[in-house]
C-alpha positions in Angstrom: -12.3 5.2 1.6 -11.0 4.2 -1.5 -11.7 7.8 -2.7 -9.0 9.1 0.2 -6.5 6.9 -1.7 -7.1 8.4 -5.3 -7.0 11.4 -3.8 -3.6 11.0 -2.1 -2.5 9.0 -5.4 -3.3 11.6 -7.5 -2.2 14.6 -5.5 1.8 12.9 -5.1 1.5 12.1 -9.1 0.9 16.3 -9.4 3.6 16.9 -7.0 6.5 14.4 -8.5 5.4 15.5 -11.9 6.2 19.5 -10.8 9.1 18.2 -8.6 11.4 16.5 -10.4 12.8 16.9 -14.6 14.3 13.7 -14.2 11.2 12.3 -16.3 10.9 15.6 -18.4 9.3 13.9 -21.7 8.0 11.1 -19.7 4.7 11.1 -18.0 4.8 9.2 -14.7 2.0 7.0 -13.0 1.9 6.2 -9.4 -0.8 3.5 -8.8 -2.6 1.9 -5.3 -3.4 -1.4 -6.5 -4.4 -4.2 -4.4 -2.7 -6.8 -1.5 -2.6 -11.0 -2.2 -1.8 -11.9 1.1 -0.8 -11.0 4.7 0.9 -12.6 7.4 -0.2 -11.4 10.6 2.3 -11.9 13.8 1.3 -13.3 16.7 3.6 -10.8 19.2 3.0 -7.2 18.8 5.3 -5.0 21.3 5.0 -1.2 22.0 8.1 1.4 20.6 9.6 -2.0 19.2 9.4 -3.0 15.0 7.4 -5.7 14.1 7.8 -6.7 10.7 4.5 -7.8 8.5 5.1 -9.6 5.4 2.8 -8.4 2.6 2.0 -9.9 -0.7 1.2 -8.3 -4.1 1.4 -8.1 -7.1 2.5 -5.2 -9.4 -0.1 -4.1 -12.3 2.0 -4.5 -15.3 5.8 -5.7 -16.0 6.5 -1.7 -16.1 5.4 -1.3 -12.8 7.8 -1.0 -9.7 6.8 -1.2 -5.9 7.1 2.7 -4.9 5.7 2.3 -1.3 2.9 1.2 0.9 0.4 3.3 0.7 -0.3 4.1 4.8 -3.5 5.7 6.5 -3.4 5.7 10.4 -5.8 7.2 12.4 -5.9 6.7 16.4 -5.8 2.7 16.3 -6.8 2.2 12.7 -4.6 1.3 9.6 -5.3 1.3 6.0 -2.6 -0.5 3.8 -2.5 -0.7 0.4 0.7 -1.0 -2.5 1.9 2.1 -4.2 3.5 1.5 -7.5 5.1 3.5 -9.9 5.8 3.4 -13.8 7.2 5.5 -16.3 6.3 6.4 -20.0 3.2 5.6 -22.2 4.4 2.4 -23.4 2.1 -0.9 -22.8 3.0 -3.6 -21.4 2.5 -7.1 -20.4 0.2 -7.7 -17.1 2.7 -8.8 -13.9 1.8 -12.4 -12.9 4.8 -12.2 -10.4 3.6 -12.7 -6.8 5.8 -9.9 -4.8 6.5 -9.7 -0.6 6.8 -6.4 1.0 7.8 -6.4 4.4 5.7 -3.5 6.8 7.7 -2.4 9.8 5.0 -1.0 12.3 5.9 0.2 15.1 3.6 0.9 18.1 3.5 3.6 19.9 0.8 2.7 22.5 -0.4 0.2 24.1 -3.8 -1.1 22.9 -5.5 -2.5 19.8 -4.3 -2.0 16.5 -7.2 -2.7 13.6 -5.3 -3.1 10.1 -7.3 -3.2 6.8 -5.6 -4.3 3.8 -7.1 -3.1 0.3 -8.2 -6.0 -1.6 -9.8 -4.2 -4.5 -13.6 -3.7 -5.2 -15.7 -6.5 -5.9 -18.0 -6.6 -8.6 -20.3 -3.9 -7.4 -17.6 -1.7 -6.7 -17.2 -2.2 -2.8 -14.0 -1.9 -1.0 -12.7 -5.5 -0.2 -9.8 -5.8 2.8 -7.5 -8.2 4.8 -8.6 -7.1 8.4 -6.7 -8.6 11.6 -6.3 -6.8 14.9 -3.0 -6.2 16.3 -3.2 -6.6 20.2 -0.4 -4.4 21.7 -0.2 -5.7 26.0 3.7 -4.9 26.6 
């Protein structure tokens, strides 16, 4: 899964890198890094917003929030943060915890299954948030 989102990560990196002169001498670094926390609402309602507050932190100072980094297929979501930095230089690790708000929007009624990237654990497995998201009106 978490092979998808390197993938995806690394293929928008190409394409803002071939895009866009803004950054012409400066290499640019678009990162999936991991969720702290999620609320999960208790009301879900179909073709209506519901907004899910996300927590996160960023991977450096350097770093901004780009996007969330979104998978859906059928009822199934994958959720992760997208950041982005600029340039070469180093710089000091982010201890700032950060809130995101997800606006999801059903479409159908049903069940909804989010998973929200973690990280790996030691061995290198994929580690999420998962809630279900019941959608009845």
């Amino acid at each position: 899964m978490m092979k998808k989102i390197l993938l995806t990560t690394i293929l928008a990196l190409v394409f803002v890198c071939t895009s866009c002169d803004i950054y012409e001498d400066e290499p640019i670094y678009i990162q999936v890094s991991a969720v702290s926390e999620v609320v999960n609402p208790n009301q879900y309602a179909k073709d209506s917003i519901t907004e899910i507050p996300v927590k996160y932190k960023l991977p450096s100072q350097c770093h901004v929030f780009r996007q969330f980094y979104y998978e859906s297929h059928d009822f199934n979501r994958l959720v992760a943060i997208e950041s982005l930095k600029t340039g070469n230089n180093t710089c000091p690790q982010d201890e700032e915890l950060r809130t995101a708000v997800l606006r999801f929007k059903p479409t159908s009624l049903g069940t909804y299954h989010f998973k929200f990237w973690l990280g790996e654990d030691a061995q290198g497995v994929d580690q999420f948030i998962e809630f279900d998201a019941v959608v009845d009106h």
